[in-house]
DRENSE-583571 format. One record per residue (C-alpha): residue number from 1; residue in three letters; chain; y, x, z. Coordinates in nm, 4 decimals, decimal comma, padded with zeros to 6 digits. Layout:
N
> NUM;ala;A;Y;X;Z
...
END
This chain:
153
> 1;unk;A;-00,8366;00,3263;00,3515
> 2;unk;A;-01,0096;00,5515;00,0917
> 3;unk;A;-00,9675;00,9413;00,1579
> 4;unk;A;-00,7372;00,9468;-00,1646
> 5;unk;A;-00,5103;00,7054;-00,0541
> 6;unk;A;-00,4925;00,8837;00,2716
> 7;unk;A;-00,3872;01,1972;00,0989
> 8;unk;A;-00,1682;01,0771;-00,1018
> 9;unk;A;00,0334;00,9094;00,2487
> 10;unk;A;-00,0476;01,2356;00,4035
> 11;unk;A;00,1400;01,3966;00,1190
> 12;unk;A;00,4294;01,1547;00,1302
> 13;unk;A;00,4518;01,2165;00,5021
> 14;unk;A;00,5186;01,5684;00,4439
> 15;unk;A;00,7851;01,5239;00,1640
> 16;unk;A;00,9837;01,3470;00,3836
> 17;unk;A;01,0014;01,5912;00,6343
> 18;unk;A;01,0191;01,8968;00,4432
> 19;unk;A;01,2037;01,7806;00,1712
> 20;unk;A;01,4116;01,4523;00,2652
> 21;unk;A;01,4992;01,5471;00,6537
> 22;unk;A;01,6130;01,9008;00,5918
> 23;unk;A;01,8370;01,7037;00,2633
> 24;unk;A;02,0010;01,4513;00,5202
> 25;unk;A;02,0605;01,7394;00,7671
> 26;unk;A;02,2047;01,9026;00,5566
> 27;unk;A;02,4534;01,5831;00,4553
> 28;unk;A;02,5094;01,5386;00,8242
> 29;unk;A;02,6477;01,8859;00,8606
> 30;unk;A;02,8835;01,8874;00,5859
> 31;unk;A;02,9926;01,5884;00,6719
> 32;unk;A;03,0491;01,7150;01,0129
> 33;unk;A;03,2583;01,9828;00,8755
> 34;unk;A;03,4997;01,6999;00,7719
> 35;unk;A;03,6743;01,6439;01,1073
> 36;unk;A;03,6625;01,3777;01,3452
> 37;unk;A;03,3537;01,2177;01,4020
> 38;unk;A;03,5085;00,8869;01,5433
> 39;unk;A;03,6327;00,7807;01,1464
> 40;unk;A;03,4081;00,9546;00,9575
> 41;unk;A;03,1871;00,7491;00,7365
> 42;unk;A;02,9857;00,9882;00,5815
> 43;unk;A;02,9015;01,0932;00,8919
> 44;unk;A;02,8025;00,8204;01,0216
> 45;unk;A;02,6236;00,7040;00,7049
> 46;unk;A;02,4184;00,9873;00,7260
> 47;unk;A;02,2871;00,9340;01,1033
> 48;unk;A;02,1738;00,6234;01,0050
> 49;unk;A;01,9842;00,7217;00,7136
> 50;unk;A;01,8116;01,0268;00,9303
> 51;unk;A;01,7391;00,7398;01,1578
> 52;unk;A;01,5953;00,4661;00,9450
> 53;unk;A;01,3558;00,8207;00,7974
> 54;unk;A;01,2370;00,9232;01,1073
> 55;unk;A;01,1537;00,5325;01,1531
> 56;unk;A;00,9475;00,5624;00,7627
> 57;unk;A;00,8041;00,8604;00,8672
> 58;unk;A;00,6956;00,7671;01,2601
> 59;unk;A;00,5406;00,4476;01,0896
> 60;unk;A;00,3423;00,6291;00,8339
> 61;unk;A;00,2437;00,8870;01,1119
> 62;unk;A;00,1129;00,6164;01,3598
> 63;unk;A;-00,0528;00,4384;01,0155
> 64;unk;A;-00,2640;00,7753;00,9502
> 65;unk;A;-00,3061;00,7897;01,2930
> 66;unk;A;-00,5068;00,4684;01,3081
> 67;unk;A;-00,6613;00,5005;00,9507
> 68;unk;A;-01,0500;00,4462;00,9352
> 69;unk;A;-01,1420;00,6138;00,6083
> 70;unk;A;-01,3835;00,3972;00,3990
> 71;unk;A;-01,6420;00,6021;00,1508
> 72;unk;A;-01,6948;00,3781;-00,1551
> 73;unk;A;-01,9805;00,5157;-00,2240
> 74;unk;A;-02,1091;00,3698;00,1284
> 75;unk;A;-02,0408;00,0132;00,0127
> 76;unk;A;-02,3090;-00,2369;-00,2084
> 77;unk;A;-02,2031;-00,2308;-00,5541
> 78;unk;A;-02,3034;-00,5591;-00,6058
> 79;unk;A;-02,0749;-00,7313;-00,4392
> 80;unk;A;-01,7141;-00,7460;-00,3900
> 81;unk;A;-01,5840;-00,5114;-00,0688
> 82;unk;A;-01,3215;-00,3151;00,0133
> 83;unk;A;-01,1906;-00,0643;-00,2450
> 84;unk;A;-01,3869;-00,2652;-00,5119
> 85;unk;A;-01,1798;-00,2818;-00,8549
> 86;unk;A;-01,2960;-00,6429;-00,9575
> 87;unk;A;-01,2343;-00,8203;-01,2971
> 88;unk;A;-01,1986;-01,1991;-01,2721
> 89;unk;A;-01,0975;-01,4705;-01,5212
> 90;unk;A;-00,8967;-01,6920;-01,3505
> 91;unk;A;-01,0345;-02,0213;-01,4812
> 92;unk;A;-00,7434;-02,2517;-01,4888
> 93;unk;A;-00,5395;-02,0210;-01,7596
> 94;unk;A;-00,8736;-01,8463;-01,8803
> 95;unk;A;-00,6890;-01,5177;-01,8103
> 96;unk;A;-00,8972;-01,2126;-01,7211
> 97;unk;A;-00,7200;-00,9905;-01,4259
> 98;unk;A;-00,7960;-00,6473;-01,2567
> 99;unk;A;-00,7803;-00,6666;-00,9231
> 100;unk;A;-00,8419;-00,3699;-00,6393
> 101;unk;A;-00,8811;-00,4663;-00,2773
> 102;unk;A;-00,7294;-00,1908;-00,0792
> 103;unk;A;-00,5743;-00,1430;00,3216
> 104;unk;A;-00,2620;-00,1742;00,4557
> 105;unk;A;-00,0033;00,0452;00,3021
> 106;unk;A;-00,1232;00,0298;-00,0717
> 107;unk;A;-00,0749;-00,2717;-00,1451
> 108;unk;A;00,1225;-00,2984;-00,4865
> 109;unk;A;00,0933;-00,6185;-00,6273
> 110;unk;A;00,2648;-00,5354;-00,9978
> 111;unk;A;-00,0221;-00,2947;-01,0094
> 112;unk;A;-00,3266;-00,5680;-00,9476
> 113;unk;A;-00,3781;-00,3834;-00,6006
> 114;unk;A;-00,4117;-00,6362;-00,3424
> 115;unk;A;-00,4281;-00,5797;00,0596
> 116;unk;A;-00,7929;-00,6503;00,1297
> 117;unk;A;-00,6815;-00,9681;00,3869
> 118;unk;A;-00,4616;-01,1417;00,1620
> 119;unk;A;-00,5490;-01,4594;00,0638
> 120;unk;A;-00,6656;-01,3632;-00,2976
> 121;unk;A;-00,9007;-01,0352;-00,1225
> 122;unk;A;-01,0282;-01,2509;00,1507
> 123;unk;A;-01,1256;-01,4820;-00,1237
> 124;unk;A;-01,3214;-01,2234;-00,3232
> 125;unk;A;-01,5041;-01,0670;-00,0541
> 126;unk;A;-01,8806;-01,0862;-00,0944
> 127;unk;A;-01,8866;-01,2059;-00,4136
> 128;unk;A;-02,0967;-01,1463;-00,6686
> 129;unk;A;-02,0638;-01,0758;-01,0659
> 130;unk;A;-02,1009;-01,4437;-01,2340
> 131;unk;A;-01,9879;-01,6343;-00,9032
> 132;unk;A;-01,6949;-01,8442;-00,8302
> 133;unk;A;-01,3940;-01,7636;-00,5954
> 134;unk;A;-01,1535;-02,0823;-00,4677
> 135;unk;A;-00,9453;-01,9393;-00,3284
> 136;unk;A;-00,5899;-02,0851;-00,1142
> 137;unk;A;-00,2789;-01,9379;-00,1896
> 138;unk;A;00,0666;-02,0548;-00,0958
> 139;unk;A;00,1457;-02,1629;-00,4396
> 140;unk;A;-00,1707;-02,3592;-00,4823
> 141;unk;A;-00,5506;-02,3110;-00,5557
> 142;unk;A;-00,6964;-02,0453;-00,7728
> 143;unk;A;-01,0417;-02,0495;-00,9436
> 144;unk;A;-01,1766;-01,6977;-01,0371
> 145;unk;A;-01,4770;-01,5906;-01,1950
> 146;unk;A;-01,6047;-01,2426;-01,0979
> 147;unk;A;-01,6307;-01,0902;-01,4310
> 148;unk;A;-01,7025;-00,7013;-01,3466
> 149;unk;A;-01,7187;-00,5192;-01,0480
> 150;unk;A;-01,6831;-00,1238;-01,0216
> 151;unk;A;-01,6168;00,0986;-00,7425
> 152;unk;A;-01,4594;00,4782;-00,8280
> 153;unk;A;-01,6188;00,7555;-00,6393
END
């Protein structure tokens, strides 16, 4: 992952425990307040959501933990690699697309930013500006054309 993606989880990490987790405490304690804990749904409700948090924020924890940070600036520009924004035409529609190949985590496919071992980023890796990607996917084949490739420092 790129340093500025791991800031920005870093950053989300700590939202959720100084911000979320002290929120849902405080939930759990009022509902507390409301009697007996046997029939008490908010109460209840509210252990579960502190639970499934602590999960999110364990998982993001043990995901930083493992992160190798990638410096664009280390990688060829000529060819596609990870954290490469790439423009492609995809042939078959003769549609042009943005597409960034990033890790595991910042994915966000609405946004054009693909996880680097998908199908599609698997496809473009190593390719050059003016070559041709087939690429497997499970809805079919897809042709691109690599277009434009940039990497931000």
């Amino acid at each position: 992952m790129t340093q500025e993606a791991y800031n920005e989880k870093q950053k989300e990490v700590e939202h959720l425990e100084n911000v979320v987790m002290p929120e849902i405490a405080s939930a759990i304690a009022l509902a507390r307040e409301e009697g007996d804990l046997k029939e008490n749904a908010e109460y209840h409700a509210q252990r579960e959501k502190q639970g499934m948090m602590q999960a999110r924020i364990n998982q993001f924890r043990d995901r930083l933990a493992r992160a190798q940070i990638v410096d664009p600036a280390d990688v060829p520009h000529d060819i596609v690699a990870f954290g490469a924004k790439v423009t492609v035409l995809d042939v078959d529609i003769d549609d042009e697309e943005i597409i960034t190949l990033v890790g595991d985590g910042d994915e966000d496919y609405d946004q054009g930013r693909y996880l680097i071992t998908s199908p599609i980023g698997r496809g473009l890796l190593g390719k050059k500006v003016g070559e041709l990607a087939e690429i497997d996917v499970p809805k079919g084949n897809l042709t691109f054309k690599v277009l434009k490739i940039e990497y931000e420092m």
